[in-house]
C-alpha positions in Angstrom: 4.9 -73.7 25.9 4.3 -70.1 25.1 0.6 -70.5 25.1 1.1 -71.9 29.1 3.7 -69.2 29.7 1.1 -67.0 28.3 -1.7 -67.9 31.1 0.2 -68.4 33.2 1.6 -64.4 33.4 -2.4 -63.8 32.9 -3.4 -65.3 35.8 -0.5 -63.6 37.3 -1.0 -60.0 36.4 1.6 -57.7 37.1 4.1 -60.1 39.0 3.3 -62.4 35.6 4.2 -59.5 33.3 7.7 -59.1 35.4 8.5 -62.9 35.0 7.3 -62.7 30.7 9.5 -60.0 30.5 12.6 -61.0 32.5 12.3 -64.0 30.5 12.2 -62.4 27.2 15.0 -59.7 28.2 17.2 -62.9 29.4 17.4 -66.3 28.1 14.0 -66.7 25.7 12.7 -64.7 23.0 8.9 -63.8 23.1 9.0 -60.8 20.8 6.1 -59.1 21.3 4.8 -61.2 23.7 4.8 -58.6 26.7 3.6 -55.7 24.9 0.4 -57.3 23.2 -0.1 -59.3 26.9 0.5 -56.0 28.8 -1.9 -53.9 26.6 -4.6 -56.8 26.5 -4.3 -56.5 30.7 -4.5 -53.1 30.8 -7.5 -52.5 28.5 -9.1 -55.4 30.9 -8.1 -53.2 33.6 -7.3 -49.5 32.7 -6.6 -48.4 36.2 -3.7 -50.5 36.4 -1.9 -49.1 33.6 1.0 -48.0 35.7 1.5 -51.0 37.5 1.4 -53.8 34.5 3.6 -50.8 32.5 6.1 -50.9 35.7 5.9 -54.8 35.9 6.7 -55.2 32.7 9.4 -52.3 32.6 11.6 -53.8 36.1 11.1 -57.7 34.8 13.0 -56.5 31.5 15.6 -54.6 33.6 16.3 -57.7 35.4 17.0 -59.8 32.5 19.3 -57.3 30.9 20.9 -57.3 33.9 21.7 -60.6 33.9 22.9 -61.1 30.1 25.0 -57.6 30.9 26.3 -58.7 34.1 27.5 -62.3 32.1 28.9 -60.1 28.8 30.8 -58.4 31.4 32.2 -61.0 32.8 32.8 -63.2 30.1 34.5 -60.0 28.1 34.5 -59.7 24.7 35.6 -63.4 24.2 31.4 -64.2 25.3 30.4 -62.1 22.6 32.6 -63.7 19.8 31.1 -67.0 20.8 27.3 -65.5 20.2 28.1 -63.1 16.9 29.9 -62.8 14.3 32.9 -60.8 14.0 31.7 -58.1 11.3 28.8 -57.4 14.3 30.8 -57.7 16.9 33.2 -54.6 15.5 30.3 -52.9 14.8 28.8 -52.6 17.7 32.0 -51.8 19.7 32.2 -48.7 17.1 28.3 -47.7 17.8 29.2 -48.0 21.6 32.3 -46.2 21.5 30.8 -43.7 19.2 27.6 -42.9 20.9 27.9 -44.5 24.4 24.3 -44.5 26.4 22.0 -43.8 23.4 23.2 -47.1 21.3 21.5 -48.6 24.3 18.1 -46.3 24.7 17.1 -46.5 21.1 17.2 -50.5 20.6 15.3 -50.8 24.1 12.6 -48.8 22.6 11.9 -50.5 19.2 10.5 -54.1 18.6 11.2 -56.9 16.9 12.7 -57.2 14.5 15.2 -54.2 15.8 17.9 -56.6 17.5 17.9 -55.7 21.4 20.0 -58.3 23.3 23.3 -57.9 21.3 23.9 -54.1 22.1 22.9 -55.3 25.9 25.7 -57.9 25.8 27.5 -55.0 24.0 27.1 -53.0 27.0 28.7 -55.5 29.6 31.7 -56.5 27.4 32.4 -52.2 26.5 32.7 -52.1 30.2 29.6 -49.3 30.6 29.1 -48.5 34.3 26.3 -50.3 36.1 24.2 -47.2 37.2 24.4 -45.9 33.0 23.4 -49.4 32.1 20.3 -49.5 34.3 19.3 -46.2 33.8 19.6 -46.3 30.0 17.5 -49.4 30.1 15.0 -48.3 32.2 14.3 -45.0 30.0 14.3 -46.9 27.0 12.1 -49.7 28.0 10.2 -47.4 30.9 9.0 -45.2 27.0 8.1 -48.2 25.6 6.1 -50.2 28.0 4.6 -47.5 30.3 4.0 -45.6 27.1 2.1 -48.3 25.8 0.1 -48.9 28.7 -0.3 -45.3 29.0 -2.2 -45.8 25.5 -3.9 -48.7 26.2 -5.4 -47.1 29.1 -6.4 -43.6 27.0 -7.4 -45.8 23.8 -8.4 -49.1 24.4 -8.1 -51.7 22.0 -7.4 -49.2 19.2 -3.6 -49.2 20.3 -3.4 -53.1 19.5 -4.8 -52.7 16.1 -2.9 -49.3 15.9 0.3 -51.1 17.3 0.3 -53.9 14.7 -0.4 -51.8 11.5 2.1 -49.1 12.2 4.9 -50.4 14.5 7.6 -49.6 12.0 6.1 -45.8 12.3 6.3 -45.5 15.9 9.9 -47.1 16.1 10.8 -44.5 13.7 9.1 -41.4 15.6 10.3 -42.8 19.1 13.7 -43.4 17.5 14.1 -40.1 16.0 12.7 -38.4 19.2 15.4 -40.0 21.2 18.0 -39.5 18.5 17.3 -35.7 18.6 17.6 -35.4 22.2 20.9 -36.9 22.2 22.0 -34.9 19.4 21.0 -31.8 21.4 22.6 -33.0 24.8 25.6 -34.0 22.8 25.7 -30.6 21.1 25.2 -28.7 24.5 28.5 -30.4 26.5 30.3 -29.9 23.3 29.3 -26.5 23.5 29.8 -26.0 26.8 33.5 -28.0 26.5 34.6 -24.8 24.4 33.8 -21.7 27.3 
């Protein structure tokens, strides 16, 4: 099935990237499926970097959208059903702790960085629409138009590079993201004390 899926988004392009993505954003897991299909497009076709790494960015949008949009609904009791309790508290604490950037970071890094629970995190803590879809879209807007960005510059380097040293560049895009939150966070409590 994932091999048809596969061609299928291939023969596709862009609009076949959206679909992959919603899909593994939503109800299906394809890890790494839309990153290694994305880059392979875009080293076919380097001037459409933007548009696969926009694709692939909106179709993964959508799918959060629709797990958040049923967490949210569903409340907290949804989430029960699909974690355990331990995670369940622990997430609520990450959320309430550090709001919009226990969002951003997961949406960066892949698997095996769990994505879909702090997403149904999201709807359940109640996090406004507008915050939800704009933390997603930085976080996976870095990740896939940043790789496509790459695979346009470097060809298939960035697939070999990708697959030796993902752990690396989670940890580097992480941090980077970490840091600016810790600065933004340190500015309005600075600013809270004038």
């Amino acid at each position: 099935m994932l091999r048809r899926l596969e061609a299928f988004a291939l023969g596709l392009g862009g609009p076949g990237l959206f679909l992959l993505a919603f899909l593994d954003s939503s109800f299906l897991a394809l890890p790494e499926v839309v990153d290694i299909l994305m880059v392979w497009m875009v080293i076919e076709h380097p001037e459409r970097w933007l548009w696969y790494g926009s694709m692939a960015t909106i179709g993964s949008m959508a799918g959060c959208y629709v797990l958040y949009d049923l967490a949210r609904r569903g409340g907290e009791a949804f989430l029960r059903k699909r974690l355990s309790e331990r995670h369940v508290t622990r997430g609520m604490q990450v959320f309430a702790r550090y709001g919009t950037l226990a969002l951003i970071v997961p949406s960066i890094t892949p698997p095996p960085m769990p994505f879909k629970p702090f997403v149904l995190m999201a709807g359940v803590a109640g996090m406004p629409r507008a915050r939800f879809l704009g933390a997603i879209t930085i976080g996976r807007g870095l990740r896939y138009i940043g790789e496509a960005l790459l695979a346009a510059l470097y060809g298939q380097a960035v697939l070999t590079y990708i697959h030796q040293n993902a752990g690396r560049v989670t940890l580097y895009a992480a941090g980077l993201v970490l840091a600016a939150g810790a600065a933004y966070y340190g500015y309005r409590a600075l600013s809270r004390r004038r």
